[in-house]
C-alpha positions, 0 to 999 in steps of 0.5 A: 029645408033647402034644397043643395045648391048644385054650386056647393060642389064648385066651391068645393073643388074651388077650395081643393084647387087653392090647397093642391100646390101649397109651397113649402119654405122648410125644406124638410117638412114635406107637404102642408094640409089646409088647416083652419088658418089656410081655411080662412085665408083662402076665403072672402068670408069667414065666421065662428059661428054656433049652430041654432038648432039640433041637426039628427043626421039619421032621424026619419024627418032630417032633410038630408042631401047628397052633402047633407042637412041644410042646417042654420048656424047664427054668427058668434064672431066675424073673422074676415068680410065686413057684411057678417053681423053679430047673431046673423043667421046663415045656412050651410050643409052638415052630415053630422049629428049636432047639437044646438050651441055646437061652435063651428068655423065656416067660411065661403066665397063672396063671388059671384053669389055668398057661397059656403063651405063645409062647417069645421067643428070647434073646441073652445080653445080653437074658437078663442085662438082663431080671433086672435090669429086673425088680428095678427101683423102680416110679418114680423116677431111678433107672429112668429112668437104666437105660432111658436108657442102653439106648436106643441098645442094640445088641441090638434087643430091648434098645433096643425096651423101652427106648423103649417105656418112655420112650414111655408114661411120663406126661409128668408123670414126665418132668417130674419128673425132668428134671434125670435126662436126659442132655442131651448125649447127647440132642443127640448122638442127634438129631444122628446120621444113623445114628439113626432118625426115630422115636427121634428124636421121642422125644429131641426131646421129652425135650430140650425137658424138659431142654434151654435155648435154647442147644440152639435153633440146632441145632433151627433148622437141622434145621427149615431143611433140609426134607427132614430136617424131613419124616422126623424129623417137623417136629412134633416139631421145632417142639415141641421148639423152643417149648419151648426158646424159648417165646413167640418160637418161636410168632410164628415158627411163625404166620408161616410155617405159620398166617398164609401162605396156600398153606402146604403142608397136612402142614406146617400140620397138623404146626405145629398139633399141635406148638403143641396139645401147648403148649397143653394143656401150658400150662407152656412158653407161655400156653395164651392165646397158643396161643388167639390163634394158632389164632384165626388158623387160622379165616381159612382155611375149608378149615383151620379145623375143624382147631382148633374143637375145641382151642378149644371144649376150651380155652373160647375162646367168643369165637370164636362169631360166626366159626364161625357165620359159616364155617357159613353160608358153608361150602361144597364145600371147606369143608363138613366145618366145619359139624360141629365148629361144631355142635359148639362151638355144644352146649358153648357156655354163652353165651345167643347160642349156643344161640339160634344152635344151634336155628336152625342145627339148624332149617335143617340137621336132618340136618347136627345130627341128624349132629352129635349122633350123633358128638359128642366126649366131655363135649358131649351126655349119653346121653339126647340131652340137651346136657351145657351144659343138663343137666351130669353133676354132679362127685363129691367126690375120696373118692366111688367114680366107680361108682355102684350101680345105681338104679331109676326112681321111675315104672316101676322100671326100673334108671336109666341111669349117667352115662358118664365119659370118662377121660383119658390117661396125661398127665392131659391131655384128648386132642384131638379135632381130630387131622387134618382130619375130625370126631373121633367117627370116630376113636373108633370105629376105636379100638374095632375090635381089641377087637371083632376079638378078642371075635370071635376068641377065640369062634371059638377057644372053638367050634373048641377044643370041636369037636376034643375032642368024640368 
C-alpha cells in the first residue's frame, strides 16, 4: 500500500474553501451543507465506483495512515471527466471497514496532478439517482420536477441534495417556473408533522410562488397556534402569507408585531424579515407600503436600527429628520441606533443631510470615526471619501467591470481600483439590517472560514514537505 499523498490534505481544505460560502436563493432556508450533488459539481472528475478488495480498518496487517487505508476501488460509472474508463482501478484513502462490492461516490481534482477525495458510501438508490442527475438540463421544468419529487426521498442523501438545489436556486428561477410546483403536494408537506421545520420553510416559500389565497386559512392557523409558529419559524409563515394575501396580510402583520408595544422581540424581528423579503421582492406588495410599515418601527427606539438600513437601501430619505432625532435622544438602551443613523446621514443625497452629518460627527467623533470604519457597502469610498460626494461612476453593460491597472499623474504609483460589491443569486441587494447590531460585523465574520482555511492548507503545505525530507 502507498503511502498518504501530503496533497490530500490540500484538496481537502480546497473542497471545504469551495462550500464555506454557499448562497442561499430562499431566503428562509438557512444554510446549505455540500451534498453528493454539490460533491460532484465542485469537482473536475467524479465516479461510482465499487471497492475491489475488503478494507479491515482495525486488523493488524491493515496499512493504515493519518486518513486511512489506501484502498483500491474500480470504476462502476464515470459521472464527469472524460479519461475514467469503465472498470479502471483507482486508489483513494478510507478509515472505515468495508467490504469488496461496497459502492462509493469518489470524486477529485484533475490539477496539477488526479487527486482524490475522500470515498462517500452509497445506497442503491443513490448510486441509480446520481447518473440521472448528472444527465439533467442545466435549467428548465424539467429539473425542477426531478428535485421536486425527491424532496421527501427516503434515502437521506437523496432528499439533502434535492433540497440543497431548491435552496440555491435564484428566486428569479423559481418565478419562472412556478407553474411547475406541485401545489398539492407543498400544502401536503407543510401539513405533515412528520416533516421537519427546515423543509417546511422551504415549502412555505415555494407555495407563496404558486399558491392563491385559498391556501391563506391553513397559513393562519399554523400562525395562531404559537408553538408551531416558533419551530417552522413564523418568518416564513408570514412571508408565505403576504404573498398569498397581499396588502391585506401587511395591515395584519403592523397590528400585531410593529405597532404593539411590549411584542415579543423574536416575533417582531421575525415580522420585519418577512415583510423585507417583499420589500425587496417588490412583486407581491408595493415596496412603498413595506416603506410605510417600517416607518412605524422608528417609534421604538430600542427596534428602530432594525429597518434604518432597509430604508436607506430603499431611498426612504424622508425619514431624516426622525433618525436625527432618535440620535440625540439615544441612550442606554437605544444607543446602538447612532451607527445606522450615521449611516443613513452618509448615503443621504439631500443638502440637510449633510448639514446634520458634520455637526453629528463634530459632537461625536469618535462615534463617525465608528461609523466610517464599519459602513455597509456602497456609503463610503476606499479613500474615506462619501459615495454620495464622490460616487463611483457606472460602466456601460459591454465594459469588463475590471479595469487595468493605472498610475498616478503625479507620483506613478498604480491608482487604486474601485471596489464593487456584487450582489446575491437573487439579484436582490442583501440587507444589512439582519438582527439588531450594525452590519459591517457581520461581514467580517463572513470572511473567517476563508481565512482558517489559507491557514490550514500552510500548515498542511509546511507538515507535507517536513515528512518527505530525508
Amino acid at each position: 500500500m502507498s503511502r498518504l499523498k501530503p496533497g490530500f490534505w490540500i484538496l481537502t481544505a480546497v473542497f471545504a474553501a469551495g462550500f464555506a460560502g454557499v448562497a442561499i436563493a430562499c431566503p428562509f432556508c438557512g444554510q446549505v451543507q455540500p451534498t453528493i450533488g454539490s460533491t460532484i459539481e465542485s469537482a473536475d472528475v467524479a465516479a461510482i465506483v465499487s471497492l475491489a478488495e475488503d478494507i479491515d480498518a482495525a486488523g493488524d496487517g491493515a496499512a493504515v495512515g493519518p486518513l486511512g487505508t489506501a484502498a483500491k476501488f474500480e470504476v462502476v460509472k464515470p459521472l464527469k471527466g472524460d479519461d475514467l474508463k469503465v472498470g479502471e482501478t483507482v486508489e483513494a484513502f478510507y478509515v472505515e471497514t468495508a467490504k469488496m462490492g461496497d459502492v462509493f461516490l469518489l470524486a477529485g481534482q484533475s490539477q496539477p496532478a488526479l487527486l482524490w477525495g475522500y470515498p462517500m458510501p452509497l445506497s442503491y438508490a443513490a448510486s441509480e439517482y446520481l447518473p440521472q442527475r448528472v444527465a439533467l438540463p442545466e435549467v428548465g421544468p424539467d429539473r425542477l420536477k426531478f428535485f421536486q419529487s425527491r424532496l421527501q426521498d427516503g434515502d437521506a442523501l437523496i432528499a439533502e441534495d434535492a433540497y440543497a438545489v431548491f435552496a440555491v436556486m435564484p428566486y428569479e428561477t423559481l418565478i419562472e417556473l412556478k407553474d411547475h410546483l406541485d401545489r398539492e403536494q407543498l400544502v401536503a408537506w407543510i401539513r405533515d408533522e412528520g416533516v421537519s421545520p427546515r423543509n417546511k420553510r422551504l415549502y412555505l416559500t415555494l407555495l407563496g410562488l404558486c399558491g392563491s389565497e385559498a391556501d391563506a386559512p391553513m397559513i393562519e392557523a399554523l400562525w395562531a397556534n404559537r408553538q408551531r409558529a416558533t419551530i417552522i419559524g413564523l418568518d416564513a409563515l408570514l412571508a408565505s402569507y403576504v404573498a398569498l394575501k397581499g396588502e391585506p396580510a401587511v395591515k395584519l402583520v403592523e397590528d400585531r408585531y410593529l405597532k404593539t408595544k411590549g411584542a415579543d422581540y423574536g416575533d417582531i424581528s421575525a415580522a420585519i424579515a418577512a415583510l423585507r423579503f417583499h420589500g425587496d421582492e417588490n412583486r407581491y406588495v408595493e415596496r412603498q407600503r413595506i416603506v410605510e410599515a417600517f416607518r412605524l418601527v422608528l417609534d421604538q427606539p430600542t427596534l428602530a436600527d432594525l429597518v434604518i438600513a432597509d430604508l436607506m437601501r430603499w431611498k426612504d430619505w424622508s425619514v431624516m429628520p426622525r433618525l436625527v432625532e432618535l440620535f440625540e435622544t439615544a441612550d442606554e438602551e437605544s444607543f446602538w441606533v447612532r451607527l445606522p443613523v450615521l449611516h443613513f446621514l452618509m448615503a443621504c443625497p439631500l443638502p440637510e443631510a449633510k448639514t446634520k452629518l458634520n455637526e453629528l460627527a463634530d459632537k461625536n467623533p469618535e462615534v463617525y470615526q465608528h461609523a466610517l470604519a464599519v459602513a455597509p457597502p456602497g456609503v463610503v469610498n476606499p479613500d474615506g471619501t462619501l459615495v454620495v460626494d464622490k460616487p463611483t461612476p457606472e460602466l456601460p453593460s459591454d465594459v469588463d467591470p475590471v479595469p487595468p491597472p493605472t498610475t498616478d499623474d503625479d507620483n506613478g504609483e498604480p491608482a487604486e481600483a474601485a471596489v464593487t460589491t456584487p450582489s446575491n443569486s437573487t439579484g436582490v441587494e442583501p440587507s444589512s439590517s439582519e438582527g439588531s447590531r450594525p452590519p459591517a460585523r457581520w461581514s467580517l465574520l463572513w470572511g473567517l472560514p476563508f481565512l482558517g482555511v489559507i491557514v490550514v492548507v500552510l500548515l498542511m503545505v509546511r507538515a507535507a514537505r517536513q515528512n518527505d525530507d530525508p
